[in-house]
C-alpha positions as CSV (number, residue, x, y, z in Angstrom):
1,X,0.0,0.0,0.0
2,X,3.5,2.0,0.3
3,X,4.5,4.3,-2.9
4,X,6.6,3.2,-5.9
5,X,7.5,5.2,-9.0
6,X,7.0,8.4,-7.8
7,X,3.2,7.7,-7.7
8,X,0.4,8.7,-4.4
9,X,0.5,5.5,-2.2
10,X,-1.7,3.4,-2.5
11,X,-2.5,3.9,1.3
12,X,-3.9,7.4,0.4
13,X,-6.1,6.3,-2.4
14,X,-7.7,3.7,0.4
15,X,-8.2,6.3,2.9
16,X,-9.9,8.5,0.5
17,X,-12.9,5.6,-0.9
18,X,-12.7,4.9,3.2
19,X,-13.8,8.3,4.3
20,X,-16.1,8.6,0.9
21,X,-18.0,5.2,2.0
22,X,-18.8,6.6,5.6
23,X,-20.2,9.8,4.0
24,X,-22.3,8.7,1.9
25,X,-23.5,5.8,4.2
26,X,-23.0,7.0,8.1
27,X,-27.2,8.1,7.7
28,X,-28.3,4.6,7.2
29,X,-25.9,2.1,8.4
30,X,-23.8,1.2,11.3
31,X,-20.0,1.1,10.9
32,X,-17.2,-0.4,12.3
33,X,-13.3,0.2,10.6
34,X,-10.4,-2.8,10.6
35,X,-7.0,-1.7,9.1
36,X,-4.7,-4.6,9.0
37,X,-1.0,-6.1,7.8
38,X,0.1,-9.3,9.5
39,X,-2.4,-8.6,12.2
40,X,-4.8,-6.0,12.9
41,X,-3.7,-3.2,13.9
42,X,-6.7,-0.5,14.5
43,X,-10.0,-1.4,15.5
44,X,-13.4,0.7,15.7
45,X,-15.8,-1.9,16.8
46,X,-20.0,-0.9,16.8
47,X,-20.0,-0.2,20.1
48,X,-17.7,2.9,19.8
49,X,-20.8,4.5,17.2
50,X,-20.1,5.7,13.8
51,X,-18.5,9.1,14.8
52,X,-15.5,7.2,16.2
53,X,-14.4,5.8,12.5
54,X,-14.9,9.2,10.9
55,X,-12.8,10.6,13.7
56,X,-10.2,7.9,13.0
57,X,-10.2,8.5,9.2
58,X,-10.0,11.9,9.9
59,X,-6.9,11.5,11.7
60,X,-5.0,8.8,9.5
61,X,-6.1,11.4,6.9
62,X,-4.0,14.0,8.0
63,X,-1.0,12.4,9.2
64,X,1.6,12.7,6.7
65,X,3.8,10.6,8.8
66,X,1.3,7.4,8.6
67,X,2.1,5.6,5.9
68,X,6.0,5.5,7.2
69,X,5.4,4.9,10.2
70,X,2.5,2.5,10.1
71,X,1.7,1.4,6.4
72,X,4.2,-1.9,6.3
73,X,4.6,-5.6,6.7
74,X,2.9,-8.5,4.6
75,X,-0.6,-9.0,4.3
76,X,-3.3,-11.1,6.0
77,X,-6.8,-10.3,3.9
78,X,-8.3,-13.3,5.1
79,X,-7.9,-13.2,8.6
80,X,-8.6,-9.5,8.4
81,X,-12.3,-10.3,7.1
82,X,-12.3,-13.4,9.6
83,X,-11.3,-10.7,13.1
84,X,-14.3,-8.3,11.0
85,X,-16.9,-11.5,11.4
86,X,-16.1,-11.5,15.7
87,X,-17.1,-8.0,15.8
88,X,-20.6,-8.7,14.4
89,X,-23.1,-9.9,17.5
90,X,-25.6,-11.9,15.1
91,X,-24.2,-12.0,11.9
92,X,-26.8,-12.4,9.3
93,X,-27.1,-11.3,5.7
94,X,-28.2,-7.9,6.1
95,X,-24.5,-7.4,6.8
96,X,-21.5,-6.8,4.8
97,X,-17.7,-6.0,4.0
98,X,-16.6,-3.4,2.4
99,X,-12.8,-4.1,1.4
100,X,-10.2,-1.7,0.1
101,X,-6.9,-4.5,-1.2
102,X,-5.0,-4.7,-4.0
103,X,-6.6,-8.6,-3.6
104,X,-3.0,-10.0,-2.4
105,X,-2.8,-12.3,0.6
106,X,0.5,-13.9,1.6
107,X,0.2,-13.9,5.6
108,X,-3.0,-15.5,6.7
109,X,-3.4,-18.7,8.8
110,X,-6.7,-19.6,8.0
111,X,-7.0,-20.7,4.3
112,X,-9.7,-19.7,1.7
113,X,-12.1,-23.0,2.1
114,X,-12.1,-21.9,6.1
115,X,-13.3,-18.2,5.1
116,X,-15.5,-19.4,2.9
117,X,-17.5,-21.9,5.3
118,X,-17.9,-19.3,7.7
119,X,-19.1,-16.8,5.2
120,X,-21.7,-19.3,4.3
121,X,-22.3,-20.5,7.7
122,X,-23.4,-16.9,8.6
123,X,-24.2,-15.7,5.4
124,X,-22.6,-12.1,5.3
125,X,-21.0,-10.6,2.1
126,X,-17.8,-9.5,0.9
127,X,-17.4,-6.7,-1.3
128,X,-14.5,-5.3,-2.8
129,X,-12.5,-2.5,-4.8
130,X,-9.2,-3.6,-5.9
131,X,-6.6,-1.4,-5.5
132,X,-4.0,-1.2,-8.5
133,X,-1.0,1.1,-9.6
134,X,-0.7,2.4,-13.3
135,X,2.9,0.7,-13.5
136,X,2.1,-2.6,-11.7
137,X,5.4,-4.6,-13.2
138,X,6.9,-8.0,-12.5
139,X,4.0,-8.8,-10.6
140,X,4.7,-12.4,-8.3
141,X,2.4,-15.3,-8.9
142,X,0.6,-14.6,-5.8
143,X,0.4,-11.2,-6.9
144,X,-1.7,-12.0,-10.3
145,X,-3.7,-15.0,-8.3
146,X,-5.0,-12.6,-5.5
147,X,-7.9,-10.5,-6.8
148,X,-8.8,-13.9,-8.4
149,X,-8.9,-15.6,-5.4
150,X,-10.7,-12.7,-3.4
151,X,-13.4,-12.5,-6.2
152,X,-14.3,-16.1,-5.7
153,X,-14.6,-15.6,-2.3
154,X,-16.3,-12.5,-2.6
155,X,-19.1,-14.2,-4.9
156,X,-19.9,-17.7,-3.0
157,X,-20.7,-15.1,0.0
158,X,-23.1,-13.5,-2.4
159,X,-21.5,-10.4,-2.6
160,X,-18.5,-9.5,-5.7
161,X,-15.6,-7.3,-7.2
162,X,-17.7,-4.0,-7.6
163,X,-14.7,-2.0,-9.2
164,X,-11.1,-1.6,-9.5
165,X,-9.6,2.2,-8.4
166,X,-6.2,3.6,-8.9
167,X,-4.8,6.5,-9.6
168,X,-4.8,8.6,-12.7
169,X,-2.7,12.0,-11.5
170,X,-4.6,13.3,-8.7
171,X,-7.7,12.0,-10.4
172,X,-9.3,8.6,-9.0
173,X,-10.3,6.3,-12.2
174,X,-13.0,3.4,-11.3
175,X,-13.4,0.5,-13.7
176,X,-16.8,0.6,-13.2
177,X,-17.6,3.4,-15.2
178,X,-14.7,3.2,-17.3
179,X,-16.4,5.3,-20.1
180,X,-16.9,8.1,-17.7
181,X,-20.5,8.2,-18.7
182,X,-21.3,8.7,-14.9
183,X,-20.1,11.2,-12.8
184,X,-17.8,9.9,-10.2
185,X,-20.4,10.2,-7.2
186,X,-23.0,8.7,-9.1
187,X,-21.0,5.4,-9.8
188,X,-20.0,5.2,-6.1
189,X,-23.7,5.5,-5.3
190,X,-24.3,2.4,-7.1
191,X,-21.7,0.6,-5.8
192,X,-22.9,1.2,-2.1
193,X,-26.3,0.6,-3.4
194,X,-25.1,-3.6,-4.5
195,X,-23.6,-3.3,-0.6
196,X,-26.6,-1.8,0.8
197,X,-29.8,-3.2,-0.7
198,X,-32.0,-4.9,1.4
199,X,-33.9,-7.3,-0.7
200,X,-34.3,-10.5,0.6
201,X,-35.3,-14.1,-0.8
202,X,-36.1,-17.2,1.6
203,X,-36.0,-20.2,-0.3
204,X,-37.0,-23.2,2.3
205,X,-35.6,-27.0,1.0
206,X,-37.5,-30.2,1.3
207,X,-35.0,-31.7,3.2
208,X,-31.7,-31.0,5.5
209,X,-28.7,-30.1,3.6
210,X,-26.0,-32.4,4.7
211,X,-23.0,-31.6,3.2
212,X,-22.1,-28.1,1.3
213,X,-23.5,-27.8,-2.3
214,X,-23.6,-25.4,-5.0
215,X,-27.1,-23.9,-6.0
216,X,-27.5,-21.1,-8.8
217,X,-30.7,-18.9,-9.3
218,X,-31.8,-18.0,-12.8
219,X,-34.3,-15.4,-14.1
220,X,-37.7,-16.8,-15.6
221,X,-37.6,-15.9,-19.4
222,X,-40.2,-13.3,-18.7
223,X,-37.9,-11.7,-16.0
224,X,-34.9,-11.6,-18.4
225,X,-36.8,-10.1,-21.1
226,X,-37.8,-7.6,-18.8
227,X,-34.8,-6.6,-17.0
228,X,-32.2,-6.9,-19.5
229,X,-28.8,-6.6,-18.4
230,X,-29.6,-7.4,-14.9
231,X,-26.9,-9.1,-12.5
232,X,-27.9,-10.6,-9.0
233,X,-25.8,-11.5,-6.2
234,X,-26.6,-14.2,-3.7
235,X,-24.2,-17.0,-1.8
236,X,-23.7,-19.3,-4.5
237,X,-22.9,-22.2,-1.9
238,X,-26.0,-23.6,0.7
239,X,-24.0,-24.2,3.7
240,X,-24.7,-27.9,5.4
241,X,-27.0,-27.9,8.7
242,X,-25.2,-28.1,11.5
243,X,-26.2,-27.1,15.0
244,X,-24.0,-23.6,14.4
């Protein structure tokens, strides 16, 4: 998340889609902030309220000594979003992650299959922008397999890749409106709005589920014809019963 090339770290492009989420969402959600390498290293749980993170982004914002002094080490993704499930009391689906990587792992202890299960045991979401420099050279194997690897993750929990972000200048470009047909707060808008939505589909089975499966949900022919162009997320994977 450091700076190479001569380019705005990566750190700072983070912080700015950080503070830009809890703006536009601090009205109609509760919030709670992780920043991580290795380990966790800051934590504003729920119970501190939703003026603690923007206090806390305010404050990373304008230290110009942050990203030296605290912006290193390796990176643990999944054990990040793993230490983000322990702060939610009931986790259901009506909650979600919101998370600003560059998709790279290369520290966890707990594998992908492990995050997974409990992502389908509870059934809350991952979203994600990746984060990506202009000159990204000589990337490592593990490098190029990360945002894969995060994005299947991200959709078996029902949730996906919204956008990539990096820098363009001082300019922030979003691959989700790559033809700049939208203006910037507008595309965000929709992003949170994939995060946010609150529609909800029980689907109750004939019989107990005893072992994990894959399930997909398709659109009538009516309903396709009708919403063209229409993508729905939902958890992919129907978790087996358990007493959990």
């Amino acid at each position: 998340m450091g700076s190479t090339a001569g380019e705005p770290p990566l750190f700072a492009l983070e912080v700015v889609l950080a503070r830009h989420f809890f703006q536009a969402n601090r009205q109609r959600s509760q919030i709670a902030l992780l920043i991580f390498n290795n380990d966790v290293t800051e934590v504003v749980d729920f119970a501190q309220g939703n003026s603690a993170v923007g206090d806390k982004l305010q404050q990373i914002s304008g230290d110009h000594n942050y990203v030296k002094s605290s912006v290193k080490g390796r990176t643990a993704l999944r054990d990040a979003i793993l230490a983000g499930l322990h702060l939610l009391e009931h986790p259901s689906s009506a909650d979600g992650f919101y998370v600003l990587t560059d998709g790279v792992d290369n520290a966890s202890r707990h594998s992908a299959a492990n995050l997974r299960q409990r992502l389908a045991v509870t059934s809350v979401r991952v979203f994600a922008v990746l984060l990506s420099k202009e000159a990204d050279r000589n990337r490592t194997p593990l490098e190029l397999s990360g945002p894969d690897d995060l994005s299947e993750i991200a959709a078996k929990s029902g949730g996906e890749i919204l956008s990539a972000a990096s820098w363009h200048g001082k300019q922030i470009v979003l691959s989700a409106d790559r033809d700049a047909k939208l203006r910037p707060e507008e595309t965000m808008a929709r992003l949170y709005q994939a995060i946010l939505g609150d529609q909800l589909l029980e689907i109750e089975l004939p019989y107990a589920v005893s072992k994990d499966q894959r399930w997909e949900l398709k659109l009538s022919d009516g309903a396709r014809h009708q919403a063209k162009d229409v993508h729905i997320t939902y958890p992919t994977t129907l978790a087996k019963c358990s007493s959990e």
